[in-house]
MDAnalysis code that builds the backbone (N, CA, C; Angstrom):
import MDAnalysis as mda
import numpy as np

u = mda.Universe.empty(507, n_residues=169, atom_resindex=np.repeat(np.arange(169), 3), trajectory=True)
u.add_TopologyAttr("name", ["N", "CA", "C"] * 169)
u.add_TopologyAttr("resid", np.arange(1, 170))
u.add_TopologyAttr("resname", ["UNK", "UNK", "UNK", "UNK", "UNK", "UNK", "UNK", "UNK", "UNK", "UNK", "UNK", "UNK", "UNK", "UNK", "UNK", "UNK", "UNK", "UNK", "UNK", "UNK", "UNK", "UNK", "UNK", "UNK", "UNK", "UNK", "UNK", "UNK", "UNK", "UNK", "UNK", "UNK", "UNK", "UNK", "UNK", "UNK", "UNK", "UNK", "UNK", "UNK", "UNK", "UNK", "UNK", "UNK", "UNK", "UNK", "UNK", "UNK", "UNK", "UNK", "UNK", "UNK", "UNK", "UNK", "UNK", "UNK", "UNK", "UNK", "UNK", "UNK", "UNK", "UNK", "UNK", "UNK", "UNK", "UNK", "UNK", "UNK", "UNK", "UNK", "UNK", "UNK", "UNK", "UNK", "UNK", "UNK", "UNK", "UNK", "UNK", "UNK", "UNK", "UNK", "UNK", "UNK", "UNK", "UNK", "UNK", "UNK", "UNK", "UNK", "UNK", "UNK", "UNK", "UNK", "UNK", "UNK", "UNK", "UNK", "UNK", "UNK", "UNK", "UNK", "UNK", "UNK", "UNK", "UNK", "UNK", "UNK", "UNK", "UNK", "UNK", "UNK", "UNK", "UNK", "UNK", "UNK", "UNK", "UNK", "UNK", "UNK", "UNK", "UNK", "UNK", "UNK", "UNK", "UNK", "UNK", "UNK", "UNK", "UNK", "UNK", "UNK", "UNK", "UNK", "UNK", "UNK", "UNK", "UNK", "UNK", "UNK", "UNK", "UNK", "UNK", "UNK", "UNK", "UNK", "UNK", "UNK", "UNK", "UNK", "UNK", "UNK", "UNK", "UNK", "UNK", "UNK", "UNK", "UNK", "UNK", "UNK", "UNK", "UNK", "UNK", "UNK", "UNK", "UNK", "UNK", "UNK", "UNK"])
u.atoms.positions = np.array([
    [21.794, -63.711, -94.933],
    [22.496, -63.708, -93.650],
    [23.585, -64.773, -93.692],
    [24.586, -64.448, -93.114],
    [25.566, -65.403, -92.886],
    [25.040, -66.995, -92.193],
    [25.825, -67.846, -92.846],
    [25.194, -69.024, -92.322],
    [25.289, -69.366, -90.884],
    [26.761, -69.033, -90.489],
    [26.987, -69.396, -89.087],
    [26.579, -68.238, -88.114],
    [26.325, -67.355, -88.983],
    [25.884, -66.656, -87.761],
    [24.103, -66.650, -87.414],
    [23.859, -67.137, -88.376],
    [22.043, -67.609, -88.474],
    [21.835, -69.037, -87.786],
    [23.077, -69.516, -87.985],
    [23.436, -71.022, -86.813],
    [23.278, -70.392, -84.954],
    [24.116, -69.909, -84.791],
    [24.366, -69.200, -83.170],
    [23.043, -68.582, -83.194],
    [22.713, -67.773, -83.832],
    [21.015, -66.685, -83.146],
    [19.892, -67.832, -82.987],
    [19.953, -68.998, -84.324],
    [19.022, -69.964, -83.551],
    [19.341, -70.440, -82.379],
    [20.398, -71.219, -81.970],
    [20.839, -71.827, -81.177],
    [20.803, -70.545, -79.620],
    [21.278, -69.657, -79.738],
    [20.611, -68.553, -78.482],
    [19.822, -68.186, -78.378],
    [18.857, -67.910, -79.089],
    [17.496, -67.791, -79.151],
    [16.985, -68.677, -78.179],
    [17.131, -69.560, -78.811],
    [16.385, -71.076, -78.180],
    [17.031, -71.081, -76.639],
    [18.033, -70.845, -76.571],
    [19.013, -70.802, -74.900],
    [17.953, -70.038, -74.347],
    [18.264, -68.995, -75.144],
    [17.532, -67.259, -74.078],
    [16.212, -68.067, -73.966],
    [15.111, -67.820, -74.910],
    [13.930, -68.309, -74.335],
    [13.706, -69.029, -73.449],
    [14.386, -70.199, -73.362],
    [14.138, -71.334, -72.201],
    [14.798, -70.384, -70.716],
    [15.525, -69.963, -71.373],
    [16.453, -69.924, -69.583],
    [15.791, -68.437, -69.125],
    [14.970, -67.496, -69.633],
    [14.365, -66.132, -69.572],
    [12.929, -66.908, -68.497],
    [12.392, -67.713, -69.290],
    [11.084, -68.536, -68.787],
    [11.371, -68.963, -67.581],
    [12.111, -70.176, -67.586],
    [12.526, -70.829, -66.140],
    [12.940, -69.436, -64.701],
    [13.719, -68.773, -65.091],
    [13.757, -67.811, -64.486],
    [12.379, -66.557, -64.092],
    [11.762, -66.532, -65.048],
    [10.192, -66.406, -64.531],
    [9.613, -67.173, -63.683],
    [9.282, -68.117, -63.939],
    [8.842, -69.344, -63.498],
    [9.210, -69.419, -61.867],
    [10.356, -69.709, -61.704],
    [10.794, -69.520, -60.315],
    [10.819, -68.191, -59.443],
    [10.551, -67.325, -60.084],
    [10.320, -66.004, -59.582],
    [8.907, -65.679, -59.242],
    [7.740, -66.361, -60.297],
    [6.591, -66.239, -59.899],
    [5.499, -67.153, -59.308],
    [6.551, -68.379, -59.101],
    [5.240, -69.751, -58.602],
    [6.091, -70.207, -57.165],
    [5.815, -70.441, -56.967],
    [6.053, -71.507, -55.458],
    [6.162, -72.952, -56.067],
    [7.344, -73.442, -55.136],
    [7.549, -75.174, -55.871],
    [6.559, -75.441, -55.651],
    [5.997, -76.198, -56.984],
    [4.674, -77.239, -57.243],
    [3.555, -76.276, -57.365],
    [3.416, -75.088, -57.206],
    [2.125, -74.712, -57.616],
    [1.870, -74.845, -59.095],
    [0.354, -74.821, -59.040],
    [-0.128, -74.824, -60.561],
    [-1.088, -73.979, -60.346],
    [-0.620, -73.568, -62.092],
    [-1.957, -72.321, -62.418],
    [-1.975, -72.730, -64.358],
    [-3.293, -72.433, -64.455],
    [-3.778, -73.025, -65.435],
    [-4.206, -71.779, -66.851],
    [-3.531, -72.578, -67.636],
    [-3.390, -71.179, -68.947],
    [-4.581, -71.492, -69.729],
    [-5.077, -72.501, -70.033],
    [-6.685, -73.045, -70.293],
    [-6.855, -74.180, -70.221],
    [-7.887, -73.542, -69.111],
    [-8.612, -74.834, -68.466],
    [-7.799, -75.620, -68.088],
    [-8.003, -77.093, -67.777],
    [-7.368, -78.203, -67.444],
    [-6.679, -79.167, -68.937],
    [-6.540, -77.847, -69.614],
    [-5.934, -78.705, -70.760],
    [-4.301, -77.821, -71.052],
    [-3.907, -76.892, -70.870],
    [-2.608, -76.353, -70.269],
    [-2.224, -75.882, -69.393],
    [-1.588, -76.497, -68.607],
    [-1.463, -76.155, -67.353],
    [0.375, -75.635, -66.720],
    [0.350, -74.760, -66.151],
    [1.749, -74.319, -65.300],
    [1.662, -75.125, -64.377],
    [3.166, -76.159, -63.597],
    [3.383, -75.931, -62.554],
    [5.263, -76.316, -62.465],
    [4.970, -76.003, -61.615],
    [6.902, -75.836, -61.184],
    [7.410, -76.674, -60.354],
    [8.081, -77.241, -61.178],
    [9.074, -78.555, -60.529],
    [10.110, -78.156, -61.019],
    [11.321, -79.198, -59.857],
    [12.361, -79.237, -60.755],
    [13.121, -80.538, -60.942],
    [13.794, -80.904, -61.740],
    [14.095, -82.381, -62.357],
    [15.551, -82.674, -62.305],
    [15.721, -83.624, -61.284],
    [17.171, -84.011, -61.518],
    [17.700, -85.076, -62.272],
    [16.549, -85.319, -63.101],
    [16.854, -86.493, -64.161],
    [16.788, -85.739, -65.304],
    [16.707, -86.646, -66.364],
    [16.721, -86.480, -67.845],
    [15.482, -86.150, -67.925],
    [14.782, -86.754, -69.614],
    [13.201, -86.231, -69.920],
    [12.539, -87.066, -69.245],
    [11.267, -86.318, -68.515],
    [10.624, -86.974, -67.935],
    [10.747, -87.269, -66.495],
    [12.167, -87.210, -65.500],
    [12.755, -87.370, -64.639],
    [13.410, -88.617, -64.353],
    [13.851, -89.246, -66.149],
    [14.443, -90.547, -65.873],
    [16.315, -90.469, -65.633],
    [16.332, -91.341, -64.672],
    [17.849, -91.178, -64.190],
    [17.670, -90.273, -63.205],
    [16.612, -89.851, -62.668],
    [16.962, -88.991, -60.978],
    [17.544, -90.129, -59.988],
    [16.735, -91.353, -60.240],
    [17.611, -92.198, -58.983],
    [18.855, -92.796, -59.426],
    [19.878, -92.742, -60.760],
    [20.993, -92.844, -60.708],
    [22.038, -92.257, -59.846],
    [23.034, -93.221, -59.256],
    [24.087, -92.410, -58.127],
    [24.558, -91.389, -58.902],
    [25.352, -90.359, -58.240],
    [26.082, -89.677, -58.664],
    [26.987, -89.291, -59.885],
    [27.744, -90.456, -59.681],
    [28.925, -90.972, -61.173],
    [27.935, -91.034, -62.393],
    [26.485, -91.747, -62.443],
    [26.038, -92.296, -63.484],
    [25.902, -90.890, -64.063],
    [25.146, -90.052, -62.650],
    [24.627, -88.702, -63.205],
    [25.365, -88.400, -64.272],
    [26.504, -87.773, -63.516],
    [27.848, -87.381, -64.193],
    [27.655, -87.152, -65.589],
    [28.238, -88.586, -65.578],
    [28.323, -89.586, -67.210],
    [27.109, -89.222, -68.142],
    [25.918, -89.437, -67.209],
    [25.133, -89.781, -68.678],
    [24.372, -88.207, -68.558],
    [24.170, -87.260, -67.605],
    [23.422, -86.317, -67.716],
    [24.489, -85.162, -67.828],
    [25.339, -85.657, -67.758],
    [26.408, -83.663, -68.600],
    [27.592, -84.306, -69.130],
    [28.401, -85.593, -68.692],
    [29.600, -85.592, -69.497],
    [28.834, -85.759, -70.868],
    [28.306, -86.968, -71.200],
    [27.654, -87.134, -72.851],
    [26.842, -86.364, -73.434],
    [26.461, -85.457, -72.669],
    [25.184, -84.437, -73.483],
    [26.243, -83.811, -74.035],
    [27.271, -83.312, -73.176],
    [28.140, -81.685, -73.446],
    [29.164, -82.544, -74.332],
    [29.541, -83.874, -74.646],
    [30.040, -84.482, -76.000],
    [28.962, -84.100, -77.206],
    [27.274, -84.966, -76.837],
    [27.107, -84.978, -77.966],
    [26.695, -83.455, -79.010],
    [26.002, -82.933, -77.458],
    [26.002, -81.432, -78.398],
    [26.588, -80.900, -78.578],
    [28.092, -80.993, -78.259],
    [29.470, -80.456, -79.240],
    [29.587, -81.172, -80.454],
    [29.178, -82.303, -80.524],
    [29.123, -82.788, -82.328],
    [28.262, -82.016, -83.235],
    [27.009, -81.784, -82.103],
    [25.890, -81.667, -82.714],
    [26.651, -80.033, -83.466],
    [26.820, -79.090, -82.934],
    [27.190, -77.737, -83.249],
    [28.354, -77.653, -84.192],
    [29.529, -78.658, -83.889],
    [30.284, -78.556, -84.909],
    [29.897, -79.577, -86.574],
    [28.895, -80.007, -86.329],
    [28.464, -81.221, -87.382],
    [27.495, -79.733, -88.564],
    [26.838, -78.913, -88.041],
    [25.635, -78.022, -88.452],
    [26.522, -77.064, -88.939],
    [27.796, -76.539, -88.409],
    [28.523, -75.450, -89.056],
    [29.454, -75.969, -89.936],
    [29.936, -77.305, -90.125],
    [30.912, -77.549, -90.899],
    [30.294, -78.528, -92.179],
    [28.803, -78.687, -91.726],
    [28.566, -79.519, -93.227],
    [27.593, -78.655, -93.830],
    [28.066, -78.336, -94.561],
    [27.456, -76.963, -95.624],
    [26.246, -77.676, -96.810],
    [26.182, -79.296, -96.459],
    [24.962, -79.814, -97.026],
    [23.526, -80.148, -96.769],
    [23.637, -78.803, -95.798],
    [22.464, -79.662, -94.725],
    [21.013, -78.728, -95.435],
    [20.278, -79.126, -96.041],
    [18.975, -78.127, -96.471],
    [18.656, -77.054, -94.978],
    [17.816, -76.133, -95.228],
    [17.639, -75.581, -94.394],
    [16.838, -75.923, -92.903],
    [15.773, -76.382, -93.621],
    [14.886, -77.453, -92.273],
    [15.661, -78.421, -91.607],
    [16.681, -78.949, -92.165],
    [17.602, -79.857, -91.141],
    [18.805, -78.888, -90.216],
    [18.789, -77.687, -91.078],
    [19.617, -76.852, -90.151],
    [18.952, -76.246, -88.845],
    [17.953, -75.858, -89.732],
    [17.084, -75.332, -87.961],
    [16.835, -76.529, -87.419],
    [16.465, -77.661, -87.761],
    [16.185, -78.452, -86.574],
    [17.432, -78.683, -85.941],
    [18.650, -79.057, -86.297],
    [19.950, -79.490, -85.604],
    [20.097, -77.964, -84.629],
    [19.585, -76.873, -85.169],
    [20.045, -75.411, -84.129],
    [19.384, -75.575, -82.844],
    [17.734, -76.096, -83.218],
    [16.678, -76.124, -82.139],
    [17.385, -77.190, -81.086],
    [17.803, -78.601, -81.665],
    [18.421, -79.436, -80.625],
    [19.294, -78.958, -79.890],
    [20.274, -78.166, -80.724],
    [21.331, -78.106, -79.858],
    [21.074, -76.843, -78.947],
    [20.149, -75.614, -79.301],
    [19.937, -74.449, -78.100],
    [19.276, -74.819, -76.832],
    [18.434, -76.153, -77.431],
    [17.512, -76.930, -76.430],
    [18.045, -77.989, -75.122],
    [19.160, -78.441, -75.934],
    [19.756, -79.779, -74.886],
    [21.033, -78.467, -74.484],
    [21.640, -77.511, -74.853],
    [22.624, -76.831, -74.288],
    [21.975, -76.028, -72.989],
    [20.789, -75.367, -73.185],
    [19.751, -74.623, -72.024],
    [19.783, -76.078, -70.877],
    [19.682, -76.853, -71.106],
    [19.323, -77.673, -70.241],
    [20.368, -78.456, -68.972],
    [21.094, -78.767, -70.455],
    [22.572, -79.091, -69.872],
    [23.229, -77.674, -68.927],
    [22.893, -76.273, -69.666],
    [23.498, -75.194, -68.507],
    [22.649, -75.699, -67.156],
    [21.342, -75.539, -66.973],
    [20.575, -75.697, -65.549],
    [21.607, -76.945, -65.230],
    [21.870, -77.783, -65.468],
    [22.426, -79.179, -64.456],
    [23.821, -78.559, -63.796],
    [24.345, -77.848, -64.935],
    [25.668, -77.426, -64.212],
    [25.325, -76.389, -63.224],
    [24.375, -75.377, -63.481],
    [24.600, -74.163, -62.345],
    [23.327, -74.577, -61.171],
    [22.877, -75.638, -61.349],
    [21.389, -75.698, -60.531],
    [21.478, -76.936, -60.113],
    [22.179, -77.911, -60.673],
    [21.414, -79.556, -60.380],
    [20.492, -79.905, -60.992],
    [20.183, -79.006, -61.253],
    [18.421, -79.604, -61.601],
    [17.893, -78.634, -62.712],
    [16.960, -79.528, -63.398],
    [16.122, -78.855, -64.411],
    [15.020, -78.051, -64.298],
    [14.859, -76.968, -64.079],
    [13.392, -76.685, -64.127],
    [12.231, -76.556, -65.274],
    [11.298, -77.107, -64.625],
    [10.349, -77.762, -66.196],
    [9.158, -77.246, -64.969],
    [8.100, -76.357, -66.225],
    [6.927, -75.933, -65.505],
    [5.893, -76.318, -66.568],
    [5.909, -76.983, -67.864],
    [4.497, -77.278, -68.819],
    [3.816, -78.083, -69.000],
    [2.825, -78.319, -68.600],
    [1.693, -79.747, -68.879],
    [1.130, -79.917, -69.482],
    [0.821, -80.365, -70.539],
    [-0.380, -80.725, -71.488],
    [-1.359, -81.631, -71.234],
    [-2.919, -81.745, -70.989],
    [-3.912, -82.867, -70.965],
    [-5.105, -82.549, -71.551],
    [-5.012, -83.459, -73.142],
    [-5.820, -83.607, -73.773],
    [-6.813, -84.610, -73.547],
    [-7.072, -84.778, -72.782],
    [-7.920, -86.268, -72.051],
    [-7.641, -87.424, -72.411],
    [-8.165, -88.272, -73.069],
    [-7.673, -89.558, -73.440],
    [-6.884, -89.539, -74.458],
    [-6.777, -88.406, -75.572],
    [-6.072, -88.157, -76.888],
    [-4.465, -88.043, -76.838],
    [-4.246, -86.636, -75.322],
    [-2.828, -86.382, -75.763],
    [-2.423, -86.455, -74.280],
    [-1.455, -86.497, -73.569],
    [-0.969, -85.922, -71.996],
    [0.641, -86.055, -72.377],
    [0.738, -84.871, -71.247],
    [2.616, -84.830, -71.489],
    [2.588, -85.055, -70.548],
    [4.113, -85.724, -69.835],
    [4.782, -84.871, -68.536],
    [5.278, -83.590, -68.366],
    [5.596, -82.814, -67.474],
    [6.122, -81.503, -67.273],
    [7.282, -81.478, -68.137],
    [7.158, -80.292, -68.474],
    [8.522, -80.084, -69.628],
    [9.010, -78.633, -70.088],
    [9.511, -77.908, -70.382],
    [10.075, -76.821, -70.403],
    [10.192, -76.149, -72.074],
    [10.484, -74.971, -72.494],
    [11.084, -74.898, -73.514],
    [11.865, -75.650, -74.216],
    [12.980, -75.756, -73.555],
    [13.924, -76.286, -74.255],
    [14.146, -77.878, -74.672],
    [12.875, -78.523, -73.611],
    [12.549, -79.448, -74.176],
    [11.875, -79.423, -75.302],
    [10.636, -78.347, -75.434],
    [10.027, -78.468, -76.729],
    [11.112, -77.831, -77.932],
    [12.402, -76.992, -77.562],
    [12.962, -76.708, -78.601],
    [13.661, -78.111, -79.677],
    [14.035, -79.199, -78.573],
    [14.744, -80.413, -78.879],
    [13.727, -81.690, -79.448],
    [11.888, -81.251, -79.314],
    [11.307, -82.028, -79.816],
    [10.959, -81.276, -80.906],
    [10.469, -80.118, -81.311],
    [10.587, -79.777, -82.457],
    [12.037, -79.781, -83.457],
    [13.059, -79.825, -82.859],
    [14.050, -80.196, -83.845],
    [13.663, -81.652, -84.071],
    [14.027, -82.430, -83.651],
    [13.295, -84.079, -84.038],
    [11.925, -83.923, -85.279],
    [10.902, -83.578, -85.193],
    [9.771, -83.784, -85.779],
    [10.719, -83.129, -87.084],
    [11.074, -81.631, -86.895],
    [11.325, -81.638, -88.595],
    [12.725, -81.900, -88.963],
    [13.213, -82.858, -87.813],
    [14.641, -83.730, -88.762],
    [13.607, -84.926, -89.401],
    [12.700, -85.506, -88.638],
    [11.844, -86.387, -89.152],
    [11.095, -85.562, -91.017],
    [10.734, -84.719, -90.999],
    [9.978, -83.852, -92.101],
    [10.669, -83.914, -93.214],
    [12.240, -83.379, -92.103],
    [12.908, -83.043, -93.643],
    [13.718, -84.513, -93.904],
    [13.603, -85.467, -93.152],
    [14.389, -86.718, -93.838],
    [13.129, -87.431, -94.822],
    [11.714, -87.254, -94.371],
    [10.676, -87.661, -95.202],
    [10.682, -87.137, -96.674],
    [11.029, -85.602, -96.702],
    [10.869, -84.575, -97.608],
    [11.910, -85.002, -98.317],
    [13.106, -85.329, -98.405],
    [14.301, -84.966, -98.977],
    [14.074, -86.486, -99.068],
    [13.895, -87.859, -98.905],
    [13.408, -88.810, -99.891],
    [13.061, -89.182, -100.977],
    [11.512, -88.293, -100.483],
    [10.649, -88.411, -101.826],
    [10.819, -88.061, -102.937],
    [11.646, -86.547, -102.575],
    [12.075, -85.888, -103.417],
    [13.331, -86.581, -104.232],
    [14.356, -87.211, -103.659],
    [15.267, -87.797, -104.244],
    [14.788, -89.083, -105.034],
    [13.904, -89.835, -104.557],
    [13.072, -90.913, -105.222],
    [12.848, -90.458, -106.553],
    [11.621, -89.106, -106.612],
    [11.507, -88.728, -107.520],
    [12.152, -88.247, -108.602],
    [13.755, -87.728, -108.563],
    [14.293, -87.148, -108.908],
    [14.866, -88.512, -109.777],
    [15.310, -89.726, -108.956],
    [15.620, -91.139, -109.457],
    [14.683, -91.076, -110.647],
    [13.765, -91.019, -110.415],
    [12.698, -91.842, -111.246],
    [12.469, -91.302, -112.456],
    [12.870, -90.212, -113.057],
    [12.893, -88.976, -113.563],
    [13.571, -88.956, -114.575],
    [14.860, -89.943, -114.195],
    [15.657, -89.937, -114.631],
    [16.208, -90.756, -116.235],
    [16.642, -90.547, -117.241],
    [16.396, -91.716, -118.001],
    [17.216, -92.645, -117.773],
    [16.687, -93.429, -118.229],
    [17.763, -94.844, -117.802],
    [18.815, -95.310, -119.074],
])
């Protein structure tokens, strides 16, 4: 498959899913209800977020909003998209993860512009082990890009270490 065009289907993919859901979501819950997918360890409920992750920066004025919740996102994930199509060195696991960030923080960044607000309906509580705050697709699309930019910067180390070491001197 073409590279850039295997770039965009991740990157919409990841849009569509999040923004298909949220649009469920608000179609089938009432603000703040919860309903539970198992047990008290995944749980639905529907909020919506006028901050960043987590709902940090809801009590920033206006301007800060601005600035830090759509002028700099819609900078950085324009790097992010033109950085993934124009560097043709990126292994593949760093490509999908840079696609996942950017379909993930672009879904999100659309809700602020057409909504204000984020809608995030997912909870996780693993009891003392794991708990999330509410969070959405496209948040998990932008934390799974992270974990395997983390994977593949681990991976592509070792491997280069090894490759050093390998080497005669």
């Amino acid at each position: 498959m073409n590279r850039n065009l295997f770039i965009v289907l991740l990157i919409v993919v990841n849009i569509a899913v999040d923004q298909i859901s949220k649009v469920l979501v608000r179609a089938n819950f009432e603000y703040g209800e919860i309903k539970s997918l198992i047990g008290d360890k995944f749980i639905m409920q529907y909020v919506e977020n006028k901050g960043a992750f987590l709902g940090m920066g809801s009590d920033m004025n206006d301007s800060l909003k601005l600035i830090f919740l759509l002028i700099l996102p819609v900078v950085v994930l324009g790097y992010v998209v033109y950085y993934i199509i124009t560097n043709k060195d990126l292994d593949r696991t760093s490509l999908i993860a840079f696609s996942c960030i950017a379909g993930g923080g672009i879904a999100n960044v659309f809700d602020r512009i057409t909504r204000g607000e984020v809608t995030d309906f997912f909870f996780i509580n693993l009891g003392g082990v794991f708990k999330t705050g509410i969070f959405n697709f496209a948040d998990l699309s932008v934390t799974t890009g992270m974990v395997l930019l983390l994977l593949a910067g681990l991976f592509n180390n070792r491997k280069k270490k090894s490759n050093e070491a390998s080497m005669p001197s």
